[in-house]
MINU-666233 format. One record per atom (N, C-alpha, C, O): x, y, z; residue in three letters. Coordinates in steps of 0.1 Angstrom, whole numbers, plus 5000, padded with zeros to 4 digits. Atoms other than C-alpha are relative to their C-alpha. Last residue first. Example, Ala and Ser with C-alpha at 12.3 -4.5 7.8 and 13.67 -1.06 7.14 Angstrom:
BEGIN
499149895000Ser
513749895071Ser
499250115008Ser
499750225009Ser
500949885000Ala
512349555078Ala
500950125000Ala
501950125007Ala
END
This chain:
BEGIN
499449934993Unk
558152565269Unk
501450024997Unk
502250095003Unk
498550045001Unk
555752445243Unk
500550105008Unk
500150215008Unk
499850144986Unk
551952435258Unk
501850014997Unk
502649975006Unk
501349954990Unk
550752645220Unk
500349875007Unk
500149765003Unk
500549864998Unk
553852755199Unk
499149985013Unk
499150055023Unk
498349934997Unk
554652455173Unk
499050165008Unk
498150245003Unk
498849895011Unk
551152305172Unk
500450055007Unk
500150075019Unk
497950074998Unk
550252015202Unk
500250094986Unk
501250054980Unk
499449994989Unk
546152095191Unk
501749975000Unk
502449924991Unk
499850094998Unk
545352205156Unk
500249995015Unk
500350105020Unk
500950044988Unk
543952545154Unk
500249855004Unk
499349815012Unk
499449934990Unk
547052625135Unk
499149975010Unk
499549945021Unk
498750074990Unk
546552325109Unk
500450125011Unk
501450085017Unk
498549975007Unk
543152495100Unk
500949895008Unk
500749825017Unk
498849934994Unk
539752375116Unk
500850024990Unk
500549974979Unk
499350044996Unk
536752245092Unk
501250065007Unk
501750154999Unk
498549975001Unk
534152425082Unk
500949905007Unk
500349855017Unk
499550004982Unk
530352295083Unk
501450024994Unk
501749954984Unk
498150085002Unk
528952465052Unk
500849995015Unk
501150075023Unk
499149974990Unk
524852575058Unk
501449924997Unk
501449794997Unk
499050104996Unk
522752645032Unk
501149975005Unk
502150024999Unk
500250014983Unk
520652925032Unk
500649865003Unk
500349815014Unk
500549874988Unk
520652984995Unk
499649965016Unk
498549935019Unk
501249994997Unk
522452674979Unk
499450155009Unk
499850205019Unk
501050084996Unk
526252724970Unk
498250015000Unk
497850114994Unk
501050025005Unk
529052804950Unk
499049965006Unk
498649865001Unk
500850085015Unk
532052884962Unk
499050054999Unk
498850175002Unk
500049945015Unk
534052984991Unk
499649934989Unk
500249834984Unk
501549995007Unk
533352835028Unk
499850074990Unk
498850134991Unk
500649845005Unk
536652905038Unk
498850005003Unk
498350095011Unk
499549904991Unk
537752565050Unk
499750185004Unk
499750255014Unk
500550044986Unk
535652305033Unk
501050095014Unk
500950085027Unk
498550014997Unk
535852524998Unk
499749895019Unk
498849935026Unk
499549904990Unk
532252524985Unk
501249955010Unk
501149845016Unk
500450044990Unk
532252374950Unk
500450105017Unk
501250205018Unk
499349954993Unk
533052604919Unk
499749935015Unk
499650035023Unk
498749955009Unk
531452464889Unk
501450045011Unk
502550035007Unk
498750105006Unk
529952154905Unk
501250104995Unk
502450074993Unk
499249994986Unk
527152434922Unk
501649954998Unk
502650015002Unk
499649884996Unk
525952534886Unk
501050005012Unk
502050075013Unk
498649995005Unk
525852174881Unk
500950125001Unk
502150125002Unk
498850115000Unk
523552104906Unk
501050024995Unk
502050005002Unk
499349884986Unk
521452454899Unk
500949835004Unk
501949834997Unk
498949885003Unk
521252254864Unk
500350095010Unk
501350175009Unk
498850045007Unk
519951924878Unk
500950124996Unk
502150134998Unk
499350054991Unk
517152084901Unk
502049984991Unk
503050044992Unk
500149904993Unk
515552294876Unk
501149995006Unk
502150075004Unk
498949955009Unk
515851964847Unk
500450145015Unk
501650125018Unk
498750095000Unk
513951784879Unk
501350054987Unk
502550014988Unk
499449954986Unk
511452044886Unk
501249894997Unk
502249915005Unk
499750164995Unk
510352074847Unk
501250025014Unk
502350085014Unk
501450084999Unk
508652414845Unk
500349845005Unk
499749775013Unk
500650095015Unk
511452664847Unk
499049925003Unk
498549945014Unk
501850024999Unk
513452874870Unk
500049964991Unk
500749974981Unk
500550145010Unk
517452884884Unk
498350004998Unk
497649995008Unk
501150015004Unk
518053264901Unk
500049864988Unk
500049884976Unk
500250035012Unk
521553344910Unk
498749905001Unk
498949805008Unk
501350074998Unk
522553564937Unk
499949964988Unk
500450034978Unk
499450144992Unk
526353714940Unk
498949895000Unk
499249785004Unk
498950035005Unk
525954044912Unk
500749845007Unk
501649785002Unk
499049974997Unk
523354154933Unk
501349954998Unk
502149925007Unk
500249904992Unk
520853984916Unk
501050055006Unk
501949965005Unk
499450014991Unk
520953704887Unk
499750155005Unk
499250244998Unk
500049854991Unk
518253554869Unk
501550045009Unk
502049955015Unk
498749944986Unk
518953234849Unk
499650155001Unk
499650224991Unk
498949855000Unk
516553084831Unk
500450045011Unk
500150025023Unk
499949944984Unk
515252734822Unk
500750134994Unk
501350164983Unk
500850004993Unk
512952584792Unk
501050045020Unk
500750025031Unk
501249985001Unk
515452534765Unk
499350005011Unk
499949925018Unk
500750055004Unk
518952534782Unk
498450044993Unk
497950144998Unk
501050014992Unk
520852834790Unk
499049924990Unk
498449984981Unk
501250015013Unk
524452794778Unk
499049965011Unk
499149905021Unk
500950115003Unk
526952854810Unk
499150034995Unk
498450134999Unk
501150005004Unk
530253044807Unk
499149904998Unk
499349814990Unk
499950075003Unk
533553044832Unk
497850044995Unk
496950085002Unk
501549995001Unk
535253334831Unk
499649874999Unk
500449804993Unk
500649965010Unk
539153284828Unk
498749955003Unk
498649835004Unk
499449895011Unk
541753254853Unk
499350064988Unk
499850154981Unk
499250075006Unk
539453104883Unk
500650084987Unk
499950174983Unk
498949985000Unk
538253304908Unk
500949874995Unk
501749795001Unk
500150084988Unk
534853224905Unk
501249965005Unk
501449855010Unk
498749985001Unk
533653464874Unk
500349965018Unk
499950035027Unk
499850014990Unk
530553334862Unk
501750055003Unk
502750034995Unk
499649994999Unk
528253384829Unk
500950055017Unk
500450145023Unk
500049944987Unk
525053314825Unk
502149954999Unk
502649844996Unk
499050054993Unk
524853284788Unk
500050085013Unk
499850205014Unk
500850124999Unk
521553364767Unk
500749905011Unk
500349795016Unk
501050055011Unk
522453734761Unk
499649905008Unk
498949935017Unk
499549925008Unk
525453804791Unk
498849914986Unk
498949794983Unk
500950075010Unk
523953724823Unk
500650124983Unk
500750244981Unk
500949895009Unk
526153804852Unk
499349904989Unk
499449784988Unk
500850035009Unk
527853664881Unk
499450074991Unk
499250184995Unk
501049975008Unk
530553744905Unk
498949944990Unk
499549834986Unk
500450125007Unk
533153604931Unk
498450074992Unk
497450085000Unk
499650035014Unk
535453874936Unk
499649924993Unk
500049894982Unk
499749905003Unk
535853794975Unk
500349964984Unk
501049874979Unk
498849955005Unk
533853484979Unk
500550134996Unk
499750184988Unk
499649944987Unk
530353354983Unk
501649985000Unk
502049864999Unk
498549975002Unk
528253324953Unk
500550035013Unk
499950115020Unk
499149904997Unk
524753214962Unk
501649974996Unk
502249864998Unk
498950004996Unk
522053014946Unk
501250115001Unk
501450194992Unk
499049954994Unk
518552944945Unk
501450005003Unk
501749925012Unk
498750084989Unk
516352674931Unk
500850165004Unk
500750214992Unk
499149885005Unk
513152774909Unk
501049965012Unk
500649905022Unk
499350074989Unk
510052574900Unk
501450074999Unk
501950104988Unk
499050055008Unk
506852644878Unk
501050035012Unk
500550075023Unk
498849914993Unk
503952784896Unk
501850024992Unk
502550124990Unk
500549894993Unk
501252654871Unk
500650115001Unk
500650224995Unk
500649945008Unk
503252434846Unk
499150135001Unk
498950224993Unk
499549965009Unk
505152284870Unk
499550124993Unk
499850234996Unk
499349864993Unk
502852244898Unk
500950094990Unk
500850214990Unk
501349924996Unk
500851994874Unk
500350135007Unk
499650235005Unk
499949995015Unk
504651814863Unk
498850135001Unk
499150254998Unk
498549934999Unk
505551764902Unk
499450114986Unk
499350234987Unk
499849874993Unk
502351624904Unk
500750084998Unk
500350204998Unk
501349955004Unk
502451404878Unk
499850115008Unk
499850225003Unk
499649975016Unk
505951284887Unk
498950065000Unk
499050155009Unk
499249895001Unk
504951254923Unk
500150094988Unk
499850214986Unk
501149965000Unk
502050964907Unk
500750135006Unk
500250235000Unk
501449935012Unk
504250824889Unk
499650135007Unk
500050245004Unk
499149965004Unk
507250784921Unk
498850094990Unk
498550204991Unk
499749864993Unk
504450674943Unk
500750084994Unk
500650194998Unk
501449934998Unk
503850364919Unk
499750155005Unk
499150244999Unk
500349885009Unk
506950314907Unk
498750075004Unk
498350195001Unk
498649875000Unk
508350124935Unk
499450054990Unk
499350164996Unk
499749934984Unk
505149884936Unk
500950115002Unk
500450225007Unk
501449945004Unk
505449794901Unk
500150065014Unk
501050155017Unk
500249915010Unk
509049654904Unk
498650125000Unk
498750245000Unk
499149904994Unk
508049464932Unk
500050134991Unk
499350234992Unk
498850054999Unk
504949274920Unk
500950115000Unk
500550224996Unk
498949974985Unk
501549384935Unk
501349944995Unk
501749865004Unk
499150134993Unk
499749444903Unk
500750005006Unk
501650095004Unk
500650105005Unk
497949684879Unk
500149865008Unk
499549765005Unk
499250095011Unk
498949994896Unk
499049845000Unk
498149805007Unk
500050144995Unk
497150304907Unk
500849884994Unk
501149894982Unk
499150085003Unk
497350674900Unk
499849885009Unk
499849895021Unk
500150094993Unk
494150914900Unk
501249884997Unk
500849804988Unk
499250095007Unk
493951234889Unk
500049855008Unk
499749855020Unk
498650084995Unk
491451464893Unk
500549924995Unk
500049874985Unk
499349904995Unk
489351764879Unk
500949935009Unk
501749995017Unk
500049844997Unk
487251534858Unk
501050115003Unk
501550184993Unk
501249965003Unk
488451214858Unk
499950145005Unk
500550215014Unk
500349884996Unk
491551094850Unk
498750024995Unk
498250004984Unk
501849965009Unk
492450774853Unk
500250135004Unk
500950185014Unk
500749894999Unk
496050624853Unk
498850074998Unk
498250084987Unk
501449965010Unk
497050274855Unk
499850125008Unk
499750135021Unk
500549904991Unk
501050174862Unk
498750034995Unk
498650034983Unk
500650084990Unk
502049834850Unk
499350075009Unk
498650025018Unk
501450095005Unk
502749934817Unk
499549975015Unk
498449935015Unk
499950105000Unk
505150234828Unk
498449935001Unk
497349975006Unk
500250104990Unk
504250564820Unk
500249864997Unk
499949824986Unk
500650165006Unk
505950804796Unk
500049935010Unk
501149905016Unk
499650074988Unk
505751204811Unk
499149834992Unk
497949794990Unk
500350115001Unk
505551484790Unk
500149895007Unk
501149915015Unk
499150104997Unk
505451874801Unk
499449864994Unk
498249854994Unk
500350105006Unk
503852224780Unk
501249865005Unk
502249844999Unk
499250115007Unk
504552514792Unk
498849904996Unk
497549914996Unk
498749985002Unk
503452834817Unk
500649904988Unk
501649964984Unk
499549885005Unk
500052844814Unk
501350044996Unk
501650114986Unk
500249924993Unk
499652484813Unk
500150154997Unk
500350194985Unk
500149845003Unk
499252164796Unk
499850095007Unk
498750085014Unk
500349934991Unk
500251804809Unk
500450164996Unk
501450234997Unk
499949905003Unk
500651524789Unk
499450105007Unk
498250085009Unk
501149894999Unk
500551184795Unk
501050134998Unk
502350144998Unk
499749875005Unk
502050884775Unk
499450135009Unk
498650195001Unk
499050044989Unk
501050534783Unk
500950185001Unk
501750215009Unk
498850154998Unk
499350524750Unk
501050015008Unk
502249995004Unk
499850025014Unk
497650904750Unk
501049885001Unk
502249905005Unk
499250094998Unk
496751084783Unk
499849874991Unk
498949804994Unk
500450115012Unk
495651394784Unk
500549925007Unk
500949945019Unk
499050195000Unk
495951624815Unk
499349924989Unk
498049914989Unk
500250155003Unk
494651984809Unk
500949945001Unk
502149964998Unk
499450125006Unk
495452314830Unk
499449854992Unk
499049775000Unk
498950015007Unk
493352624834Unk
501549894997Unk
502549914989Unk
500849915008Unk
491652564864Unk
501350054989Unk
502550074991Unk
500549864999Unk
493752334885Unk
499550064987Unk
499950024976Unk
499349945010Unk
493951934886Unk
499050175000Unk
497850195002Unk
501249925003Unk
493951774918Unk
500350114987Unk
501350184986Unk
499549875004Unk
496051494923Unk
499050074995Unk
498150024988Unk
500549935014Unk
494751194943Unk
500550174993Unk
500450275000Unk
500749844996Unk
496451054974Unk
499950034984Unk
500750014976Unk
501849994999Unk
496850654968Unk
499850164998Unk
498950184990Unk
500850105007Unk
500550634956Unk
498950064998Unk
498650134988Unk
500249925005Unk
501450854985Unk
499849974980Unk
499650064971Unk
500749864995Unk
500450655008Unk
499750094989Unk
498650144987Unk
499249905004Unk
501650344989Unk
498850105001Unk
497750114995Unk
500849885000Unk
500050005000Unk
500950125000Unk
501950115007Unk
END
Protein backbone atom coordinates (compact mmCIF):
# COMPACT_ATOMS: atom_id res chain seq x y z
CA UNK A 1 0.00 0.00 0.00
CA UNK A 2 1.56 3.42 -1.10
CA UNK A 3 0.38 6.49 0.79
CA UNK A 4 1.36 8.50 -1.53
CA UNK A 5 0.49 6.34 -4.43
CA UNK A 6 -3.15 6.54 -3.18
CA UNK A 7 -3.58 10.49 -2.58
CA UNK A 8 -5.33 11.91 -5.72
CA UNK A 9 -4.03 14.93 -7.70
CA UNK A 10 -6.06 17.72 -8.24
CA UNK A 11 -6.12 19.33 -11.43
CA UNK A 12 -6.26 23.32 -11.47
CA UNK A 13 -8.41 25.60 -13.55
CA UNK A 14 -6.67 26.16 -16.63
CA UNK A 15 -4.60 23.15 -16.98
CA UNK A 16 -5.38 19.84 -19.12
CA UNK A 17 -4.05 16.19 -18.53
CA UNK A 18 -4.37 13.95 -21.58
CA UNK A 19 -3.31 10.80 -21.70
CA UNK A 20 -2.39 9.00 -25.05
CA UNK A 21 -0.71 5.17 -25.05
CA UNK A 22 1.02 5.32 -21.74
CA UNK A 23 1.99 8.76 -22.46
CA UNK A 24 0.54 11.76 -20.48
CA UNK A 25 0.61 15.15 -21.14
CA UNK A 26 0.20 18.03 -19.07
CA UNK A 27 -0.76 21.59 -20.43
CA UNK A 28 -0.43 24.82 -18.72
CA UNK A 29 -0.03 28.38 -18.62
CA UNK A 30 3.37 28.27 -18.29
CA UNK A 31 4.49 25.10 -20.81
CA UNK A 32 3.82 22.24 -22.04
CA UNK A 33 5.38 18.67 -19.86
CA UNK A 34 5.49 14.83 -21.02
CA UNK A 35 5.69 11.99 -18.86
CA UNK A 36 5.91 8.02 -20.40
CA UNK A 37 4.22 5.61 -17.97
CA UNK A 38 5.07 2.25 -17.21
CA UNK A 39 2.65 -0.72 -18.26
CA UNK A 40 2.00 -1.67 -14.97
CA UNK A 41 1.05 1.65 -13.78
CA UNK A 42 -3.02 2.71 -14.49
CA UNK A 43 -3.97 6.18 -14.69
CA UNK A 44 -7.63 7.74 -14.66
CA UNK A 45 -8.52 10.94 -15.00
CA UNK A 46 -11.60 12.07 -14.24
CA UNK A 47 -12.81 15.28 -14.16
CA UNK A 48 -10.67 17.60 -12.10
CA UNK A 49 -8.57 14.58 -10.69
CA UNK A 50 -6.13 12.32 -11.11
CA UNK A 51 -5.93 9.13 -9.98
CA UNK A 52 -2.73 6.74 -9.98
CA UNK A 53 -2.85 3.00 -9.29
CA UNK A 54 -1.11 -0.13 -10.36
CA UNK A 55 -2.12 -3.15 -12.14
CA UNK A 56 -0.32 -5.60 -9.69
CA UNK A 57 1.47 -6.18 -6.49
CA UNK A 58 4.92 -7.27 -7.96
CA UNK A 59 8.02 -5.42 -6.81
CA UNK A 60 9.03 -3.51 -9.58
CA UNK A 61 5.42 -2.14 -9.88
CA UNK A 62 5.06 -1.22 -6.40
CA UNK A 63 8.27 1.17 -6.51
CA UNK A 64 6.92 3.06 -9.27
CA UNK A 65 3.81 3.57 -8.15
CA UNK A 66 4.44 6.72 -5.73
CA UNK A 67 7.20 7.83 -7.92
CA UNK A 68 4.25 8.18 -11.09
CA UNK A 69 2.01 9.57 -9.28
CA UNK A 70 4.88 12.46 -7.69
CA UNK A 71 5.93 12.83 -11.26
CA UNK A 72 2.38 14.01 -12.24
CA UNK A 73 2.28 16.20 -9.56
CA UNK A 74 5.46 17.60 -9.79
CA UNK A 75 4.59 18.11 -13.68
CA UNK A 76 0.82 19.88 -12.59
CA UNK A 77 2.79 22.40 -10.20
CA UNK A 78 5.09 22.80 -12.99
CA UNK A 79 3.19 24.34 -15.39
CA UNK A 80 1.24 26.48 -12.94
CA UNK A 81 3.86 27.80 -10.44
CA UNK A 82 6.85 26.38 -12.17
CA UNK A 83 10.02 25.69 -10.02
CA UNK A 84 13.06 27.68 -9.10
CA UNK A 85 16.30 26.72 -6.90
CA UNK A 86 18.49 29.42 -5.55
CA UNK A 87 21.99 30.07 -5.37
CA UNK A 88 24.67 32.07 -3.78
CA UNK A 89 28.19 33.24 -4.70
CA UNK A 90 30.26 33.51 -1.71
CA UNK A 91 33.81 34.78 -2.09
CA UNK A 92 35.78 37.88 -2.54
CA UNK A 93 35.44 38.70 -6.36
CA UNK A 94 33.05 36.00 -6.93
CA UNK A 95 30.46 37.37 -9.50
CA UNK A 96 27.79 36.55 -11.94
CA UNK A 97 26.07 37.96 -14.75
CA UNK A 98 23.85 37.22 -17.72
CA UNK A 99 25.42 38.00 -20.94
CA UNK A 100 22.38 37.34 -23.89
CA UNK A 101 21.52 33.63 -23.28
CA UNK A 102 24.79 32.76 -21.21
CA UNK A 103 24.99 33.10 -17.55
CA UNK A 104 28.19 33.84 -17.08
CA UNK A 105 30.53 33.25 -13.78
CA UNK A 106 33.60 34.61 -12.57
CA UNK A 107 34.83 32.17 -9.48
CA UNK A 108 38.22 32.96 -9.19
CA UNK A 109 39.39 30.97 -11.73
CA UNK A 110 41.73 32.53 -14.67
CA UNK A 111 39.14 32.80 -17.24
CA UNK A 112 35.20 33.31 -16.87
CA UNK A 113 33.48 30.39 -16.75
CA UNK A 114 30.24 30.37 -19.29
CA UNK A 115 26.89 28.47 -18.98
CA UNK A 116 24.43 27.93 -22.17
CA UNK A 117 20.78 28.27 -21.04
CA UNK A 118 18.89 25.33 -21.78
CA UNK A 119 15.44 25.28 -23.47
CA UNK A 120 12.87 25.83 -20.78
CA UNK A 121 15.20 27.33 -17.77
CA UNK A 122 16.48 30.76 -16.92
CA UNK A 123 18.90 32.32 -15.07
CA UNK A 124 18.20 35.55 -13.09
CA UNK A 125 20.89 37.05 -11.30
CA UNK A 126 20.80 39.78 -8.44
CA UNK A 127 23.29 41.53 -6.66
CA UNK A 128 25.86 40.38 -8.77
CA UNK A 129 26.26 37.14 -5.96
CA UNK A 130 22.54 35.59 -6.33
CA UNK A 131 21.48 33.43 -9.04
CA UNK A 132 18.00 32.59 -9.92
CA UNK A 133 17.36 28.79 -11.62
CA UNK A 134 13.41 28.74 -12.97
CA UNK A 135 11.43 26.55 -15.33
CA UNK A 136 8.64 24.14 -15.54
CA UNK A 137 10.26 20.73 -15.26
CA UNK A 138 11.41 20.41 -11.37
CA UNK A 139 13.86 17.82 -12.15
CA UNK A 140 15.81 19.58 -15.34
CA UNK A 141 15.45 22.93 -12.45
CA UNK A 142 17.13 20.79 -9.90
CA UNK A 143 19.89 19.17 -12.17
CA UNK A 144 21.21 22.53 -13.62
CA UNK A 145 21.44 24.54 -10.07
CA UNK A 146 23.53 21.04 -9.43
CA UNK A 147 25.76 21.69 -11.92
CA UNK A 148 25.88 25.34 -11.43
CA UNK A 149 27.11 24.34 -7.81
CA UNK A 150 29.94 21.47 -9.46
CA UNK A 151 31.44 24.62 -11.05
CA UNK A 152 32.97 25.95 -8.07
CA UNK A 153 32.20 23.68 -5.01
CA UNK A 154 32.20 25.19 -1.48
CA UNK A 155 35.79 25.17 -0.19
CA UNK A 156 35.60 22.97 3.33
CA UNK A 157 37.74 25.58 5.01
CA UNK A 158 36.58 28.96 3.79
CA UNK A 159 33.32 28.30 2.80
CA UNK A 160 34.05 29.77 -0.93
CA UNK A 161 31.96 28.82 -3.76
CA UNK A 162 29.03 27.95 -5.03
CA UNK A 163 26.17 27.24 -2.97
CA UNK A 164 22.36 26.68 -2.14
CA UNK A 165 20.62 29.83 -0.46
CA UNK A 166 20.60 29.16 3.15
CA UNK A 167 22.66 26.36 3.22
CA UNK A 168 24.84 25.67 5.76
CA UNK A 169 28.87 24.56 5.20
CA UNK A 170 30.35 22.94 8.35
CA UNK A 171 34.11 24.22 8.21
CA UNK A 172 36.72 22.37 9.22
CA UNK A 173 39.68 23.70 11.62
CA UNK A 174 43.11 24.95 10.04
CA UNK A 175 46.48 23.22 10.86
CA UNK A 176 47.01 26.21 13.46
CA UNK A 177 43.92 25.36 15.39
CA UNK A 178 45.33 22.04 15.62
CA UNK A 179 46.10 20.86 19.13
CA UNK A 180 50.18 20.09 20.21
CA UNK A 181 51.07 23.03 17.17
CA UNK A 182 54.64 24.50 17.29
CA UNK A 183 53.82 27.52 19.93
CA UNK A 184 50.70 26.40 22.02
CA UNK A 185 51.85 24.29 25.78
CA UNK A 186 55.69 24.43 24.26
CA UNK A 187 58.07 25.64 26.94
Amino acid sequence: MSRIGNSIILIPSGVTVEKNNGLITVLGPKGKLDLKIDSGIEVKIEGEKIKVSRKDDQKNVKALHGLIRSLIANMVIGVVQGWSKDLELVGVGFRAQINGQKLVLNVGYSHPVEIEAIEGINFEVTDNTKIKVSGIDKQLVGQIAANLKKVKMPDAYKGKGIRYQGEYIRKKVGKSAKVGAAGVGAK
